[in-house]
Backbone as numpy.savetxt, mean C-alpha at the origin, in Angstrom:
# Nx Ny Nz CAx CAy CAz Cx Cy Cz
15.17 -14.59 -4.88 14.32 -13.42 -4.88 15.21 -12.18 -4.88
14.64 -10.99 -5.51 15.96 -10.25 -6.14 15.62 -8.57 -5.06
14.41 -8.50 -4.90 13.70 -7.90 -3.63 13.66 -6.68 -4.54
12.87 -6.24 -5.70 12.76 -5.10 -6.57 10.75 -5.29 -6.69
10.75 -3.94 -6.60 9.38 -3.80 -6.86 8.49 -4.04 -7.75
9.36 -4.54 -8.86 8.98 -4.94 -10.12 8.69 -6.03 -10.13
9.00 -6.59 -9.45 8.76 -8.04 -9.45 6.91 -8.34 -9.25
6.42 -7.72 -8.70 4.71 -7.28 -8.49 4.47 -7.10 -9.77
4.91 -6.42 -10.40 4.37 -6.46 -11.79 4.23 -7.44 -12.76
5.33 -8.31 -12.51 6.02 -9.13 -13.33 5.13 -10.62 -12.96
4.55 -10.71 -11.86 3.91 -12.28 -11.49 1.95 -11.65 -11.86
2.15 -12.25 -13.03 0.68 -11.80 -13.42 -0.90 -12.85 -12.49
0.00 -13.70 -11.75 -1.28 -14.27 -10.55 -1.67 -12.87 -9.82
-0.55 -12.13 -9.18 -0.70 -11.24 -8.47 -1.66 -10.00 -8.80
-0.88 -9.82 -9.90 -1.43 -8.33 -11.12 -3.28 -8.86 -11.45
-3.99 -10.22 -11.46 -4.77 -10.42 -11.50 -5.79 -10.07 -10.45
-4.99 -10.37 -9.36 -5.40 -10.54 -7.97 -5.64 -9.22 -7.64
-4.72 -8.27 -7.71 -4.67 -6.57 -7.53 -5.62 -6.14 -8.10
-5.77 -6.11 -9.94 -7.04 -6.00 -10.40 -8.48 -5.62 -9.67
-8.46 -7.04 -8.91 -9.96 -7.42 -8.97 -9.89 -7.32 -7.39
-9.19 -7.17 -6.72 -9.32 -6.49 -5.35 -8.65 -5.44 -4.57
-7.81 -4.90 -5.35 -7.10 -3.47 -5.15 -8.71 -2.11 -5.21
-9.60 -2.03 -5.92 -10.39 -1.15 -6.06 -11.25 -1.70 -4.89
-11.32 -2.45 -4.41 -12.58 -2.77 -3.56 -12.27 -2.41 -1.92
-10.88 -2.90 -2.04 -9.93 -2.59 -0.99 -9.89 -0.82 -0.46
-9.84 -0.15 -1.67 -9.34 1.21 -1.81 -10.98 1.91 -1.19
-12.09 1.11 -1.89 -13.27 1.96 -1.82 -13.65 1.48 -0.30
-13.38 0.43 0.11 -13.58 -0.10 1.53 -13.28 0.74 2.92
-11.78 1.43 1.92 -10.97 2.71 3.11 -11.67 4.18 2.73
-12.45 4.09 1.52 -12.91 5.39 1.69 -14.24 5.32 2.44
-14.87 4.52 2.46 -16.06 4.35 2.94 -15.77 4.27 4.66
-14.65 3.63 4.86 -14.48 3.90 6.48 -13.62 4.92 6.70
-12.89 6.01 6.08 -12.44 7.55 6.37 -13.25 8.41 5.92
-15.18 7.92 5.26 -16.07 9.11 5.03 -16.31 9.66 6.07
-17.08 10.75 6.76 -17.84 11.54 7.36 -18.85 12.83 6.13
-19.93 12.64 6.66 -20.63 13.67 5.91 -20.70 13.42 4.12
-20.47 12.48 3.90 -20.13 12.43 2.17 -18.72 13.12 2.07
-17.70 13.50 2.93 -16.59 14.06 2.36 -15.48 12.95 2.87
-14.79 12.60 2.04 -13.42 11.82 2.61 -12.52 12.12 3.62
-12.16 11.67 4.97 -11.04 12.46 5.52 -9.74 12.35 4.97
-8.61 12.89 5.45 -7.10 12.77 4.80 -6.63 11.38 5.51
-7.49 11.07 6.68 -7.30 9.79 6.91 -6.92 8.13 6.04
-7.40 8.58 5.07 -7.98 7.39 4.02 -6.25 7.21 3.31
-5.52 7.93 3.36 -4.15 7.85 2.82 -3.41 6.56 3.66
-3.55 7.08 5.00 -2.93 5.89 6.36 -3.54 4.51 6.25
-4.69 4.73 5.88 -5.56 3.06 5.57 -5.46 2.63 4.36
-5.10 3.15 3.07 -4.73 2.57 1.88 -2.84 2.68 2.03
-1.97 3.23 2.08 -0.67 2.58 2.86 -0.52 1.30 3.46
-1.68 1.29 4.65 -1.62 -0.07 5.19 -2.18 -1.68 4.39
-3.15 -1.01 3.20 -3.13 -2.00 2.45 -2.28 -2.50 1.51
-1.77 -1.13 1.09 -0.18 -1.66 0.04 0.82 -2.49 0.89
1.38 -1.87 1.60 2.29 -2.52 2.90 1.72 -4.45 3.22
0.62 -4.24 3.15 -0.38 -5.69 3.56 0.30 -6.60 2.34
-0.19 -6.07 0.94 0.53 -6.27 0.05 1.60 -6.87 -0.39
2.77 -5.60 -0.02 4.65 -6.16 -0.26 4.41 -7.16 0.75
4.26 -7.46 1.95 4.10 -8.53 2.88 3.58 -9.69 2.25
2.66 -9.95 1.53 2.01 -10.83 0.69 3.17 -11.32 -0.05
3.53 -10.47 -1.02 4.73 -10.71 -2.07 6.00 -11.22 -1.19
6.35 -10.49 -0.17 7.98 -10.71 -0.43 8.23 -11.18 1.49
7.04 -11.15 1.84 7.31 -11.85 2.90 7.72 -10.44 4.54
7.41 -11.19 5.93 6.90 -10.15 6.95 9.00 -10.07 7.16
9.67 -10.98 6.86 10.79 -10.28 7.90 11.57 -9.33 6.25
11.37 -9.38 5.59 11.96 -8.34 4.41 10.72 -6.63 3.81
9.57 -6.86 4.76 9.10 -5.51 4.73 9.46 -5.19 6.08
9.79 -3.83 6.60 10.01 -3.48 7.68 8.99 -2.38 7.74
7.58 -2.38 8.81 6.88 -1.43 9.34 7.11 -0.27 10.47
8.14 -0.89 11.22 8.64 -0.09 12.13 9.34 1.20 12.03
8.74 2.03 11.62 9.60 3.39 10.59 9.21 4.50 11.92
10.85 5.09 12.39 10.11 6.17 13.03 9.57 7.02 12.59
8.43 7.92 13.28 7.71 8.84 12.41 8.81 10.39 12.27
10.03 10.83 12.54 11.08 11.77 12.05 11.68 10.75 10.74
11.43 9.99 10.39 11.91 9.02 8.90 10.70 10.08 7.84
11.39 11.39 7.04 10.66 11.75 5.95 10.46 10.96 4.83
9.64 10.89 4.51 9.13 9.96 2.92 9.20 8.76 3.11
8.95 8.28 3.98 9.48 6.50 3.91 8.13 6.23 4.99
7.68 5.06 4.59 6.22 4.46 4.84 6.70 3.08 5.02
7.52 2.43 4.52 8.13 1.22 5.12 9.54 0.70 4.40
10.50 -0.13 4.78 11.43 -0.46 4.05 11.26 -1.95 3.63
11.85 -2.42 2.26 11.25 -3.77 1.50 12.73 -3.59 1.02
13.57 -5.26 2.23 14.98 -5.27 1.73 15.87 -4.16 2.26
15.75 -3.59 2.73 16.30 -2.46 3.82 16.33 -1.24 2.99
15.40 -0.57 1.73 15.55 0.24 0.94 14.43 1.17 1.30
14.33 1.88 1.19 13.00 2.93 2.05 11.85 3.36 0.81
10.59 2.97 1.47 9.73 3.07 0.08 8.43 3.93 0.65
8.39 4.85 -0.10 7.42 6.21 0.28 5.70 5.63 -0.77
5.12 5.64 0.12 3.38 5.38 -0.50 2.67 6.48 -0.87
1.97 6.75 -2.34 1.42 7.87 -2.11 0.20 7.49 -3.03
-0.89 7.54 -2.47 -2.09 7.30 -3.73 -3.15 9.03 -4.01
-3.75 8.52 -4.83 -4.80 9.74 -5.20 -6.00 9.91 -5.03
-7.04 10.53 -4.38 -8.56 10.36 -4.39 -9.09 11.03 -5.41
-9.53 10.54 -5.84 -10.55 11.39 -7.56 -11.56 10.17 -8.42
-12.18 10.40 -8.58 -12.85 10.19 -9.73 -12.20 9.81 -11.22
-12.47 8.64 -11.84 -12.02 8.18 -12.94 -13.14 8.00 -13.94
């Protein structure tokens, strides 16, 4: 195992799997960071934790590292001891 992010891309069981439960996943965290019909900024911390859920899936719990202090800028977890920053988008498609 070569511990590159590409490798997610590259195992099309996975890329299937993401497909068809990455959106359900995503709408699951907006529906529990709604209030009022508006999204909170919350919903960023709960879709992180599903990517993270994710590389853990792929590459296994002792080569993602969650334990990130929060003075660690841009880094959301390390995969292989390399520091990997999460960032998704809320909008309409």
């Amino acid at each position: 195992m070569s511990g590159s992010l590409i490798e997610i891309f590259e195992d099309e069981k996975l890329v299937t799997k993401i497909k068809s439960r990455l959106p359900y996943l995503f709408q699951l965290a907006e529906l529990e960071s709604s209030r009022g019909g508006k999204i909170g900024m919350e919903v960023g911390s709960v879709r992180e934790r599903i990517i993270v859920a994710l590389l853990i899936y792929k590459f296994g719990e002792t080569n993602v590292k969650t334990e990130i202090p929060i003075t660690e800028p841009d880094v959301d977890a390390k995969l292989f001891e390399k520091p990997v920053s999460i960032k998704t988008i809320t909008g309409r498609v």
